[in-house]
N, C-alpha and C positions, 0 to 999 in steps of 0.2 A: 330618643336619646338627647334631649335635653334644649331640641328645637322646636320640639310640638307639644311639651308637657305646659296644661295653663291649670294650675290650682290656686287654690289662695293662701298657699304656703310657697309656692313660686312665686307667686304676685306681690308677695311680700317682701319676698328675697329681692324683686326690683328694685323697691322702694330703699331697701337697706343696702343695696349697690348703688343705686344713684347718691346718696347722703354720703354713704363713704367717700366716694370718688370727689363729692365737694368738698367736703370737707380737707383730704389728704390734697387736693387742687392748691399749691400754693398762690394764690390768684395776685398775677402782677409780677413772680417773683420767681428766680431761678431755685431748681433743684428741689428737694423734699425733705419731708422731716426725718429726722433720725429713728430708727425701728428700734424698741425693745432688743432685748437679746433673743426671746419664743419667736416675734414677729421675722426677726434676721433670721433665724435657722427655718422658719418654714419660706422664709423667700427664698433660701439656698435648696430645700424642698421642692420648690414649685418648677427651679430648671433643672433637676436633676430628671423632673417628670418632662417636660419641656423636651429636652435631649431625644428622647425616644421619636418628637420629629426632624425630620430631616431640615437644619437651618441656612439660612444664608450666608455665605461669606463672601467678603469681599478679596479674600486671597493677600489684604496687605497689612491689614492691622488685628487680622486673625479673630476678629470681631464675629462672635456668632447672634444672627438675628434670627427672629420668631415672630409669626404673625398668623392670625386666626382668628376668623368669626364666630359668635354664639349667641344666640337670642334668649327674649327671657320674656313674660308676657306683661304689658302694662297694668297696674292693677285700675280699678274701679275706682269712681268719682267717691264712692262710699270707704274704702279701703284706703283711699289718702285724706280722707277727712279724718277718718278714726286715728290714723299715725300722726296726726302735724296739725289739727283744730287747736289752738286754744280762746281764748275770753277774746280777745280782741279780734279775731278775724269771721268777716260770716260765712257763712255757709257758700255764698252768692260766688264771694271773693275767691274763696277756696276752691270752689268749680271753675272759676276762669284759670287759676294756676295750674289745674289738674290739666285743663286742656291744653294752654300752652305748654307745660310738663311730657305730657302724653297724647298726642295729637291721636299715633295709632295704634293698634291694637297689641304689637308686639314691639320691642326695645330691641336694636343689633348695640351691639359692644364687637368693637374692632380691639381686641390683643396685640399687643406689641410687646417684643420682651429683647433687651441687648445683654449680651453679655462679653467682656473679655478681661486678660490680661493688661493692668496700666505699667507703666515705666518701672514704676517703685515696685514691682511685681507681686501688687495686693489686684483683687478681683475687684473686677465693678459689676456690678445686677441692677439692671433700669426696666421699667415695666411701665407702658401708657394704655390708658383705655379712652379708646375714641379722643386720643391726640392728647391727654390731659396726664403729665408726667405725675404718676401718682407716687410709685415704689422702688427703693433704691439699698442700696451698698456701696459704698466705697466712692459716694460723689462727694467732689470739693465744695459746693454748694450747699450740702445738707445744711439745715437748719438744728446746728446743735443748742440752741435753748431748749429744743423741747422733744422728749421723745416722747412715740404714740405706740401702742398696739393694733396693729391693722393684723393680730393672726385669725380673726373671722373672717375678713376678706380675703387673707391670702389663701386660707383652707378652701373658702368657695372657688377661688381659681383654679386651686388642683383641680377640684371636682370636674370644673369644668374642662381645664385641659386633656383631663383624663376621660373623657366624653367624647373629647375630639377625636384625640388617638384612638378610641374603638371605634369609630366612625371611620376613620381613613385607614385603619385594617380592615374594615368590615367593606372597603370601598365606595363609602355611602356618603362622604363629607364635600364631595368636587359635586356631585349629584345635588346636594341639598342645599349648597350654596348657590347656584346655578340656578335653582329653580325656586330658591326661595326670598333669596336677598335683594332688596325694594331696589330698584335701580337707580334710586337716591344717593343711594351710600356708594353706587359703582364710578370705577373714574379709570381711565387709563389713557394710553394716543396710540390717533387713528393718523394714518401718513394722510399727505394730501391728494396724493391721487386717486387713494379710495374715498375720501371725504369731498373730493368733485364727481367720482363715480357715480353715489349715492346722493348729491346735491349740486345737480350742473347747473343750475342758476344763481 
């Protein structure tokens, strides 16, 4: 279910996750660009599917949050040459970026998704992948020079949140996380008492 699939139409699909996410990255700069009108209705789409899990709230600003892991397989040093070679770069060059790019075999993407009611009683819809504010609705920030179509991206989101949710029906997503996610990407706190339990020197 969409953690152990590696093809080279998944390994593709990295590659064209990774570019979007830069791409939509406004680098340096608050907020995100303004969506199409398809691109707005499939992000309204994507937490309607969203919903089905259970979000966090904080109880005072009625803010509903979402968060969730999904992998996707890195592709091959031949498969990012073939996407992104051209005349000027070698081959040589392009392998060092591949590796820096893709150190290991599999890509996590951390989901984040906010939603609420603001003042003026218009919705807001924020979306970050791996901390990088990609997708939005109703932010004072947006960048209206220019709108984009992100509904490829947003479509692959459904898929995948919709991957989730039959995982955590199926009870198989606490399981898969647990066991499969690099302990690079894990963070939380440990009190100090257990942290001199475990390390009394």
């Amino acid at each position: 279910m969409g953690f152990l699939e590696n093809t080279k139409e998944h390994r593709q699909e990295t590659i064209d996750l990774d570019y979007q996410i830069d791409i939509l990255t406004r680098h340096g700069s608050f907020g995100t660009y303004v969506l199409n009108e398809y691109s707005a209705d499939l992000l309204k789409e994507l937490f309607t599917v969203l919903n089905e899990l259970k979000p966090y709230t904080d109880g005072i600003t009625k803010e509903k949050l979402y968060s969730f892991w999904f992998s996707s397989p890195a592709p091959t040093a031949e498969e990012y040459f073939e996407a992104w070679h051209d005349e000027d770069t070698t081959r040589e060059d392009m392998e060092e970026e591949w590796k820096d790019l893709y150190p290991h075999d599999t890509c996590w993407y951390k989901l984040d998704a906010a939603t609420h009611t603001q003042r003026d009683g218009e919705k807001f819809y924020g979306v970050f992948l791996n901390n990088n504010y990609i997708l939005s609705i109703g932010d004072s920030n947006e960048d209206e020079n220019e709108t984009v179509d992100a509904g490829m991206l947003i479509q692959y989101l459904i898929r995948k949140t919709k991957e989730v949710i039959e995982m955590v029906r199926e009870g198989t997503y606490n399981e898969t996380i647990e066991s499969t996610l690099p302990y690079r990407y894990r963070s939380g706190i440990i009190d100090r008492k257990t942290y001199y339990s475990l390390f009394p020197s």
